[in-house]
C-alpha positions as CSV (number, residue, x, y, z in Angstrom):
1,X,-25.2,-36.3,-1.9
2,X,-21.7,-35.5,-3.1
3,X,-20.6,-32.2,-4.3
4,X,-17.7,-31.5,-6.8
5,X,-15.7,-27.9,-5.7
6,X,-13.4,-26.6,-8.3
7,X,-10.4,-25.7,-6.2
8,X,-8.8,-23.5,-9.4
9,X,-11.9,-21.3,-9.5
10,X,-12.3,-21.3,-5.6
11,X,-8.5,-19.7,-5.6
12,X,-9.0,-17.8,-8.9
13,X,-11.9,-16.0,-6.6
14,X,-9.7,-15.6,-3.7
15,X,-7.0,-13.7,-5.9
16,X,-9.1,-11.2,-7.7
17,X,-10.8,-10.5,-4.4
18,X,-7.1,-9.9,-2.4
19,X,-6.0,-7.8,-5.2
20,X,-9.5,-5.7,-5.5
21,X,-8.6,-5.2,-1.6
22,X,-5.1,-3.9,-2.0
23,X,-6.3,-0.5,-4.3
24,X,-4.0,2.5,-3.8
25,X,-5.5,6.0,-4.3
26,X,-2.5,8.0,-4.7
27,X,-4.7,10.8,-3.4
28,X,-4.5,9.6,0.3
29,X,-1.7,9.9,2.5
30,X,0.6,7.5,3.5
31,X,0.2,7.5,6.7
32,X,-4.1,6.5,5.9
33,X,-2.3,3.4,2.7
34,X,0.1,2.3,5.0
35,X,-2.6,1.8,7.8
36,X,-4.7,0.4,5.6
37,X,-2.0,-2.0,4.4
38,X,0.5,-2.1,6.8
39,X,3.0,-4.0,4.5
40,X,2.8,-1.4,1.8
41,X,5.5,0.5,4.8
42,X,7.9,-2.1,3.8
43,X,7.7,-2.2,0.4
44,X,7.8,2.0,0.2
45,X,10.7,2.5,2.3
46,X,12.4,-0.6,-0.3
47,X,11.9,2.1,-3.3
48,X,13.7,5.1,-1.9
49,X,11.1,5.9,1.3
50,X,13.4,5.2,3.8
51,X,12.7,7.9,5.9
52,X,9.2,6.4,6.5
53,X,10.7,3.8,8.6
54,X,12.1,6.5,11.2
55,X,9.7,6.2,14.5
56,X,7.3,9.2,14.3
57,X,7.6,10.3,10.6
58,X,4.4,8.2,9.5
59,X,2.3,9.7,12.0
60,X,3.5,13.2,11.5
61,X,4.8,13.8,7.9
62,X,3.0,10.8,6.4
63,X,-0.1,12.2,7.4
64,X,0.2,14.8,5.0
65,X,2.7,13.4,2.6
66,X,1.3,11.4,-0.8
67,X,3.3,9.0,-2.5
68,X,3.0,11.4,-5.3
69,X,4.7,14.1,-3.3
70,X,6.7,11.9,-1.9
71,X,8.6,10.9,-5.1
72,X,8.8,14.3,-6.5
73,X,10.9,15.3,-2.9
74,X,12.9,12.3,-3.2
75,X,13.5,12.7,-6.9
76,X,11.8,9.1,-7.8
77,X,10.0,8.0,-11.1
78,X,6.4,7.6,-10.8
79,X,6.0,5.1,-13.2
80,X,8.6,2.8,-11.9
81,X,6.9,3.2,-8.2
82,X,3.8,2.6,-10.0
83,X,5.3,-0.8,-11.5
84,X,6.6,-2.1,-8.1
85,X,3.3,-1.5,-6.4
86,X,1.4,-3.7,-9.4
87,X,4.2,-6.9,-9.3
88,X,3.5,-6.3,-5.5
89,X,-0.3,-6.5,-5.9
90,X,-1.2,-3.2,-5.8
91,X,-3.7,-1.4,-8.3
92,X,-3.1,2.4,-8.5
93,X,-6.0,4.4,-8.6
94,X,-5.0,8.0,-9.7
């Protein structure tokens, strides 16, 4: 018996499930998004978080600090961090 796998649906599958993982509410800290996805750190501190990447700040500010509130101290559009989060595979949840 032979079976016939359609590899483009099989990866197709694999996507939607990655990016239904990788959901941001912008309600939760960053210290809790960055645990959750630890290469989200990376990709904040690229937008104008760089403070994030200083040892101790995610476990003391970022455990209060939303990337919300975050961009409004470091005088960031939303929308443009909200656009660099989906072409990194993010969905925003607001």
């Amino acid at each position: 018996m032979k079976f016939h796998v359609d590899l483009e649906y099989v990866q197709t599958v694999a996507e939607v499930k990655d990016m239904e993982a990788k959901s941001i509410d912008l309600n939760q800290s960053v210290y809790e998004l960055c645990k959750k996805y630890p290469e989200l750190m990376e990709l904040l501190a690229a937008m104008g978080f760089k403070d994030i990447t200083k040892p101790g700040m995610l476990a003391s500010a970022g455990r209060f600090m939303t990337i919300p509130k975050g961009a409004a101290l470091k005088k960031l559009e939303m929308d443009k961090i909200k656009q660099q989060l989906a072409e990194n595979g993010f969905s925003v949840n607001e």
